[in-house]
C-alpha positions in Angstrom: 78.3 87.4 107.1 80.1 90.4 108.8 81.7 90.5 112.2 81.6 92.8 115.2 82.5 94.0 118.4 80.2 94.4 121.2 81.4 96.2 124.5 79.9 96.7 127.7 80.8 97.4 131.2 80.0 94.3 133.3 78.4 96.3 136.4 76.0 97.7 133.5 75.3 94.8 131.7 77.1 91.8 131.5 77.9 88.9 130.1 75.6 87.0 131.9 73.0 89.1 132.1 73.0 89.0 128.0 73.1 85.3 128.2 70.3 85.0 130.8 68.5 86.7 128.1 68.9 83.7 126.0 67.2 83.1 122.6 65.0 86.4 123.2 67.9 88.6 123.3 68.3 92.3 124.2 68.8 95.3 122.4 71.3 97.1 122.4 70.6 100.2 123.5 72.3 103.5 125.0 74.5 104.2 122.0 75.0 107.5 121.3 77.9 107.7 119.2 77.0 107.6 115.3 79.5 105.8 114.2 79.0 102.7 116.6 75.0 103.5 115.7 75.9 103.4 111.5 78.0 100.3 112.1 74.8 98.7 113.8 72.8 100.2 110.8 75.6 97.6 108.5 74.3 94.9 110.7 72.2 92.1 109.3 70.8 88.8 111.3 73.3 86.1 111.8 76.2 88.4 112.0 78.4 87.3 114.9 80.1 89.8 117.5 82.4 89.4 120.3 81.2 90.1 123.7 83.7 92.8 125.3 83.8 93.6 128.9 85.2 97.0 129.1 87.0 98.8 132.0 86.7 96.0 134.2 88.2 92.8 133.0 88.7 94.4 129.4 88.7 90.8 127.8 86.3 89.2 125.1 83.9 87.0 127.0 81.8 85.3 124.8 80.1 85.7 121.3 76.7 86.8 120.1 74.6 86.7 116.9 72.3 89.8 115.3 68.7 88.4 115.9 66.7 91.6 115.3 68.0 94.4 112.6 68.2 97.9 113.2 65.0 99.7 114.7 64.7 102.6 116.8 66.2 102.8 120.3 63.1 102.0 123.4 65.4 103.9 125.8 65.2 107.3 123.6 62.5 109.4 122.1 64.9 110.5 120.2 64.9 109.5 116.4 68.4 109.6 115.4 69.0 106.7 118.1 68.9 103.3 116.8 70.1 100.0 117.7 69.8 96.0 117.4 69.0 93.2 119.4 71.6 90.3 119.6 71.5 86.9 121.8 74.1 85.0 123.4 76.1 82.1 121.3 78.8 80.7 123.4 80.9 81.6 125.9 84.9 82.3 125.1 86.5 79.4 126.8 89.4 81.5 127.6 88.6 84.9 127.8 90.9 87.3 125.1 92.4 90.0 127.0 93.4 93.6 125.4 96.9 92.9 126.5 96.8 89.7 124.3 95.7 91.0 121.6 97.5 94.3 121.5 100.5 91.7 122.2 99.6 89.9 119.0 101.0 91.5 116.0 98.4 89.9 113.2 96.2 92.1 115.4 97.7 95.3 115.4 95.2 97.4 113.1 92.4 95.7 114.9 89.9 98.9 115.7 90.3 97.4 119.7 93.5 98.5 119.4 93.0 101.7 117.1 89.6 103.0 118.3 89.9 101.5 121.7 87.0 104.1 122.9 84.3 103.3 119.9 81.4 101.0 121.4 80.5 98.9 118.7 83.2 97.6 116.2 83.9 95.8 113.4 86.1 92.9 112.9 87.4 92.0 109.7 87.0 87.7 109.0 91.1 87.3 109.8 90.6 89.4 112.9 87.4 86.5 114.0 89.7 83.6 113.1 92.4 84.9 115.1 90.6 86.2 118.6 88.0 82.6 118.2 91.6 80.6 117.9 93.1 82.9 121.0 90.4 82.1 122.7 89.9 78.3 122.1 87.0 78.3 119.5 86.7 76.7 116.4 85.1 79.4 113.9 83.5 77.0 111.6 82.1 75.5 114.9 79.9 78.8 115.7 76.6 79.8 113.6 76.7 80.5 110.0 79.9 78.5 109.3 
């Protein structure tokens, strides 16, 4: 299992809105950077992701899992866009700002910090323990485990 990091803008799509999605999921779509679309082509079902709302808030807000592998992108004719569909786990209990974890030195190379502008991340599995723990999850509690 690999780990990632999902960010959206709240007034676009939020949070909820991914949750009221529920098992269905949603794709997600709009990316058109390559190497946010290549990390989604690395992505395999049951991979986990934090939920980041970026710009406003700028905190992790919950977790999702991979529920639908790479396939081409509804909101493009264009080929070279691709993208996955992920669901809604759980929510973060307490929400993991980018001031805590740029505050938290185990954290420091995380690509939040280093590639604060790329839309879709990864997380290494020390990276997952640490921002779950920040936020008052158990990781061997979530899916996969």
């Amino acid at each position: 299992m690999r780990y990632w990091l999902f960010k959206s803008e709240p007034d676009k799509w939020s949070w909820d809105m991914q949750k009221a999605k529920g098992d269905a999921g949603e794709q997600w779509d709009g990316i058109r950077n390559y190497l946010a679309r290549n990390n989604m082509r690395e992505m395999k079902l049951g991979d986990l992701g934090f939920f980041y709302h970026s710009n406003i808030g700028k905190e992790v807000v919950g977790v999702v899992e991979v529920c639908q592998e790479i396939h081409p992108d509804t909101t493009t004719d264009d080929p070279r866009w691709e993208c996955v569909d992920v669901k809604a786990v759980c929510d973060m209990p307490k929400p993991v700002t980018l001031a805590d974890v740029k505050a938290t030195e185990s954290l420091s190379q995380m690509s939040l910090v280093t590639s604060m502008r790329l839309s879709v991340q990864p997380v290494t599995p020390e990276e997952w323990e640490i921002v779950c723990r920040m936020g008052g999850l158990d990781p061997a509690d979530l899916p996969g485990r």
